[in-house]
VOGU-3710 file (C-alpha; in Angstrom, 3 decimals, decimal comma):
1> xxxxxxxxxx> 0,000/0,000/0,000  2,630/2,557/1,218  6,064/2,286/2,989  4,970/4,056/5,652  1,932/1,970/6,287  3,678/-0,545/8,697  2,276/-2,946/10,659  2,691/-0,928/13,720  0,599/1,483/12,466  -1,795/-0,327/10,520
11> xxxxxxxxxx> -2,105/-2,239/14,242  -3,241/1,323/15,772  -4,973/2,014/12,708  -7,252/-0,803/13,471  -7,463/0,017/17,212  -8,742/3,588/15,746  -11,224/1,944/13,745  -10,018/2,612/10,558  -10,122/-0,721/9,376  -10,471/-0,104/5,100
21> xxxxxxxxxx> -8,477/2,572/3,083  -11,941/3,862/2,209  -12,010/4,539/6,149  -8,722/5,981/5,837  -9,538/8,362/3,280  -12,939/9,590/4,749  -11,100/10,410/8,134  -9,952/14,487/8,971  -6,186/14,526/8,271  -5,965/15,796/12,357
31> xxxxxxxxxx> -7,377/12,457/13,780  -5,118/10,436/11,821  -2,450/11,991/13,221  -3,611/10,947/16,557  -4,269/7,582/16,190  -0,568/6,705/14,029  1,494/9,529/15,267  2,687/10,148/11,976  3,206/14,065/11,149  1,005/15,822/8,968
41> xxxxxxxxxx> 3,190/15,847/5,896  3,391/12,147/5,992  -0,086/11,674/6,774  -0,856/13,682/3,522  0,992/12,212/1,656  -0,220/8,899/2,501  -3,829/9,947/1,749  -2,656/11,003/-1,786  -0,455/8,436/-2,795  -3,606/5,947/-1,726
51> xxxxxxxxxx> -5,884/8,560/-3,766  -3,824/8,446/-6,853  -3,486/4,892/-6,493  -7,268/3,563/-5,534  -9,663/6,642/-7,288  -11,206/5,695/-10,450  -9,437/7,305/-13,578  -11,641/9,496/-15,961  -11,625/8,014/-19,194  -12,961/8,873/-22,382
61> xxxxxxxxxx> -15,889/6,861/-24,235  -14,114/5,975/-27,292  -10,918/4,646/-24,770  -13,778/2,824/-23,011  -15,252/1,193/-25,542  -11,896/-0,283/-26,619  -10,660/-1,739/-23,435  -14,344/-3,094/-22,875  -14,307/-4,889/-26,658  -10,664/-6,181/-25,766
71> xxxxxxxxxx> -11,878/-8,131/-22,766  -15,284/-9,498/-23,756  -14,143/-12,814/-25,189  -14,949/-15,821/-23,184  -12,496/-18,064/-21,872  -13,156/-21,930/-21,838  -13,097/-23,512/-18,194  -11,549/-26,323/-19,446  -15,390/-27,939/-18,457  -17,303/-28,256/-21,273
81> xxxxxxxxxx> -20,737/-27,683/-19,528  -19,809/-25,581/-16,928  -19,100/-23,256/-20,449  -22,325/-23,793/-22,040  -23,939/-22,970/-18,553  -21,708/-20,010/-18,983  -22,543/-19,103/-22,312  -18,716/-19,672/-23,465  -16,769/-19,805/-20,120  -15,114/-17,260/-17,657
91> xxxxxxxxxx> -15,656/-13,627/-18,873  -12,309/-10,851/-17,935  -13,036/-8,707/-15,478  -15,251/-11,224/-13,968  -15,899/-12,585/-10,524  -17,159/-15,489/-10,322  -17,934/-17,982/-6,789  -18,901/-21,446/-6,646  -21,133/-22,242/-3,864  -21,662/-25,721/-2,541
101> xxxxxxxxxx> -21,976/-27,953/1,192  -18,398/-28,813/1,901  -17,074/-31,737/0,273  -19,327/-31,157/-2,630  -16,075/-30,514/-5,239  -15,547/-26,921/-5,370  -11,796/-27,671/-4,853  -11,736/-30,180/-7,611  -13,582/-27,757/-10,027  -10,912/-24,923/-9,188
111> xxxxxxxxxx> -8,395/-27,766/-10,153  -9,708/-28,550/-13,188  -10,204/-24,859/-14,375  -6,237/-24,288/-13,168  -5,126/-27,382/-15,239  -6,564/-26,617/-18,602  -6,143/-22,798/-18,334  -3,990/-21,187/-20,665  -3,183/-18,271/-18,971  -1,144/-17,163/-15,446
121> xxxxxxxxxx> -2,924/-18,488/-12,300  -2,752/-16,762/-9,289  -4,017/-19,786/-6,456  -4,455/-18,563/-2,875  -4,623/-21,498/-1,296  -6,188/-21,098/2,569  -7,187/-24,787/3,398  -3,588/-26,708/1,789  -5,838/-28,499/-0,512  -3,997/-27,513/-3,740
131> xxxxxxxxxx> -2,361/-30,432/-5,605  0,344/-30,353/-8,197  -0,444/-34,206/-8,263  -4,031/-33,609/-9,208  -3,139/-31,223/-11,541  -1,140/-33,418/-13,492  -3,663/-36,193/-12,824  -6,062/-33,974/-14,908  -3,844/-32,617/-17,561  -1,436/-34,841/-18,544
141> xxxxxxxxxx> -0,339/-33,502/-22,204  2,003/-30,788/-20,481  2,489/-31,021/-17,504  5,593/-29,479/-17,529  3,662/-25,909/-19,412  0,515/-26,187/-17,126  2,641/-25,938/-13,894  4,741/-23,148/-14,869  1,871/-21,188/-15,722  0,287/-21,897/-11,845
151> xxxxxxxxxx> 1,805/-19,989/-8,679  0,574/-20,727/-5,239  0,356/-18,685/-2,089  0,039/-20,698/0,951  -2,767/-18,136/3,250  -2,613/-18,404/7,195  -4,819/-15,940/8,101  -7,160/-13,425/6,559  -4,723/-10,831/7,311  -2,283/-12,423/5,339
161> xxxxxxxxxx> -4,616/-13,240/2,484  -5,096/-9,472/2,290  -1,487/-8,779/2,384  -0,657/-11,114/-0,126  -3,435/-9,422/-2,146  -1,842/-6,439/-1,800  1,528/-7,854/-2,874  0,209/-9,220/-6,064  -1,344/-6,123/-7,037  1,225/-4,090/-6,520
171> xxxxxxxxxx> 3,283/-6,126/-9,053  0,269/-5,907/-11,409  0,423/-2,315/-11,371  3,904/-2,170/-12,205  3,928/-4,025/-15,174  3,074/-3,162/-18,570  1,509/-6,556/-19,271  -1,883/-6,827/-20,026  -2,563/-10,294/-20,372  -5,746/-12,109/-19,150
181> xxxxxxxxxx> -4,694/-13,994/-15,650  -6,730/-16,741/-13,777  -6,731/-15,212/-9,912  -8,450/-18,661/-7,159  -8,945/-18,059/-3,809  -9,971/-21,425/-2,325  -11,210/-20,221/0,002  -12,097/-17,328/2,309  -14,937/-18,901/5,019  -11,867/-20,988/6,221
191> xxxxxxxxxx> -10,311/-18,149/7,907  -13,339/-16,151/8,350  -15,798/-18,684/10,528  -12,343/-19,238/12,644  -12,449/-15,522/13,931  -16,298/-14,817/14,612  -15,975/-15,468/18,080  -12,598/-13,570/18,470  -12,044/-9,770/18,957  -10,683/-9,710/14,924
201> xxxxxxxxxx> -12,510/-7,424/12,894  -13,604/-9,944/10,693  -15,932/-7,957/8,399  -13,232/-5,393/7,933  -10,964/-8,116/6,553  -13,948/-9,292/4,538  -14,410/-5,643/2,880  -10,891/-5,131/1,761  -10,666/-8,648/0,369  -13,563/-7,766/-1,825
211> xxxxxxxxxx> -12,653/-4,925/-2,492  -9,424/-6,115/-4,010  -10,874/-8,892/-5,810  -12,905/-5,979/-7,807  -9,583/-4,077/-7,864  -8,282/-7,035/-9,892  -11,043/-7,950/-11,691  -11,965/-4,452/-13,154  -8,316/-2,515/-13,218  -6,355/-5,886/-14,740
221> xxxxxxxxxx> -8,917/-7,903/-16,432  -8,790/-10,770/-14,236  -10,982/-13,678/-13,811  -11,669/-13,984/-10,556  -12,803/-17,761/-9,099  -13,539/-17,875/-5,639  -15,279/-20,644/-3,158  -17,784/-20,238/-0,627  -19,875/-22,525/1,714  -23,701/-23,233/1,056
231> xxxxxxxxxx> -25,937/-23,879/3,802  -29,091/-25,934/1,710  -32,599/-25,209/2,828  -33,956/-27,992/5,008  -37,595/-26,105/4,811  -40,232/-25,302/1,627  -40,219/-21,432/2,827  -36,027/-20,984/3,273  -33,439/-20,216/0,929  -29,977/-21,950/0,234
241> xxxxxxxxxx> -28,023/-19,844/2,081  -24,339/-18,730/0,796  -22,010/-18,112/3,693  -19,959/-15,040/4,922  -23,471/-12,773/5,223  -24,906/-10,398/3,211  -22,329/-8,142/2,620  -20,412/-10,745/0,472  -23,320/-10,894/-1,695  -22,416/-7,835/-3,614
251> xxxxxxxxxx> -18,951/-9,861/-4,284  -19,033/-11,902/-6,889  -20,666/-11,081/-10,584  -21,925/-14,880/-11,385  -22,588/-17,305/-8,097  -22,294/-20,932/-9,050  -23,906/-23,405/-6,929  -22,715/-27,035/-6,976  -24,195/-30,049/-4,771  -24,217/-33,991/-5,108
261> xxxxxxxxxx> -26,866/-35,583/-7,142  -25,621/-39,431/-6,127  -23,189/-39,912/-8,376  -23,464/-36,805/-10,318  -23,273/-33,075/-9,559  -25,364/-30,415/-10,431  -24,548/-26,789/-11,376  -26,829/-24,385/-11,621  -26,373/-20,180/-11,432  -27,537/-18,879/-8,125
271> xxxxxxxxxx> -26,760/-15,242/-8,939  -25,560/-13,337/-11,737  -25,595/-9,625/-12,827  -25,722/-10,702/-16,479  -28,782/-10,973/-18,333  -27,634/-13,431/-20,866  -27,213/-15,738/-18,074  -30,380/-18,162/-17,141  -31,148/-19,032/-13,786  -33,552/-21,785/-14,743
281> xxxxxxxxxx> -30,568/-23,521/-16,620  -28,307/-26,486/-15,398  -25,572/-28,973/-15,694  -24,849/-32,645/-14,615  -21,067/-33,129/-14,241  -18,940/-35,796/-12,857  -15,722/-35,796/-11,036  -13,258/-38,222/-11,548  -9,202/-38,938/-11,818  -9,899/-36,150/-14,801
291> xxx> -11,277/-33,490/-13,000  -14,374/-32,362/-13,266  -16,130/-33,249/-16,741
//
């Protein structure tokens, strides 16, 4: 974020309850100074490097309408009905969630999209359940290609998994290359449900995780492809519930839901904000040594 954001101050920061940089910028330049004890030229300047940094840029339509025609090409999941449910696969500058009860294969569909993807992928990996093994298990015709294009970040915490955010995108921004990249996070619940019953700010964390994950998406063309826990409905009048509350909701741009059907699964779209997508639509895929097919 900034050099002299470190995690002594971000630590009294938080204890000021300025949790977000949105929080950050919307606070008087005098009570920052007495929460971090920083002096008021490096308190400015904070607030405008984060400005320059995090405000949207004005652009003009013409500019617009190019960078929106360069990124609306589908690309293939590697799963050939997951892409006709998707009406051609993973859009750029997409953000996209599969929802199922654990155990239900969300892991193994992330795998499968990772193996046959042809671009960089970015896996944050918060449970340890990525494997190169399976990867190879599910695309063996280069193995060698397919796991040089995949990078893994091991996430401890939710704290970490937004500083590791904020590392990646800070070498995005850096670089000149524009190229599509695949960006998993499998999966955020895992750390989240451990700290509701702490003194962690949990829905902070939440809001500047998805707030990055729209960063990405929009500012770098990224597909986005994260999990999340589904809680079915056990009564006629109830919902399936998605987890992490209702503020997550406004996350992701398509919401996949998977769950067993014996010795099938089905996917179906919970949520999307596109119109060419159909609710009423499903899939029947299977999981096997190959992934999900």
């Amino acid at each position: 974020m900034h050099p002299l954001l470190t995690s002594q101050i971000l630590t009294l920061l938080s204890q000021g309850k300025v949790f977000t940089i949105q929080n950050f910028l919307s606070e008087p330049v005098e009570k920052l100074i007495s929460i971090t004890k920083l002096n008021f030229k490096n308190t400015l300047q904070i607030k405008t490097s984060l400005l320059n940094k995090y405000s949207p840029l004005l652009m003009c339509g013409t500019s617009l309408a190019q960078s929106i025609s360069q990124t609306m090409e589908p690309v293939s999941t590697g799963i050939s009905r997951l892409d006709n449910l998707l009406q051609g696969g993973f859009y750029p500058s997409s953000i996209y969630e599969v929802c199922s009860p654990a155990g239900d294969g969300k892991t193994q569909l992330c795998h499968t999209v990772a193996a046959f993807m042809k671009h960089p992928v970015y896996w944050f990996d918060s449970k340890g359940d990525f494997s190169a093994k399976r990867i190879c298990q599910i695309n063996s015709k280069d193995i060698e290609g397919t796991l040089s294009r995949i990078l893994v970040c091991r996430v401890e915490s939710l704290l970490h998994l937004v500083e590791a955010l904020y590392d990646m995108l800070s070498k995005f921004d850096s670089s000149s290359c524009q190229e599509t990249r695949l960006v998993v996070v499998d999966s955020v619940p895992t750390h989240f449900y451990a700290l509701l019953d702490t003194s962690y700010n949990c829905q902070g964390y939440l809001s500047q995780i998805g707030n990055l994950l729209k960063y990405l998406s929009h500012s770098h063309s990224c597909i986005v492809l994260t999990t999340n826990l589904l809680s079915l409905a056990t009564e006629p009048h109830e919902e399936d519930r998605p987890g992490m509350g209702k503020y997550w909701n406004h996350v992701p741009h398509v919401r996949l839901k998977m769950v067993s059907m014996g010795d099938n699964y089905r996917l179906s779209i919970m949520q999307s904000n596109s119109r060419r997508l159909s609710h009423d639509q499903s899939e029947l895929v299977k999981i096997s040594l190959k992934g999900v097919h």
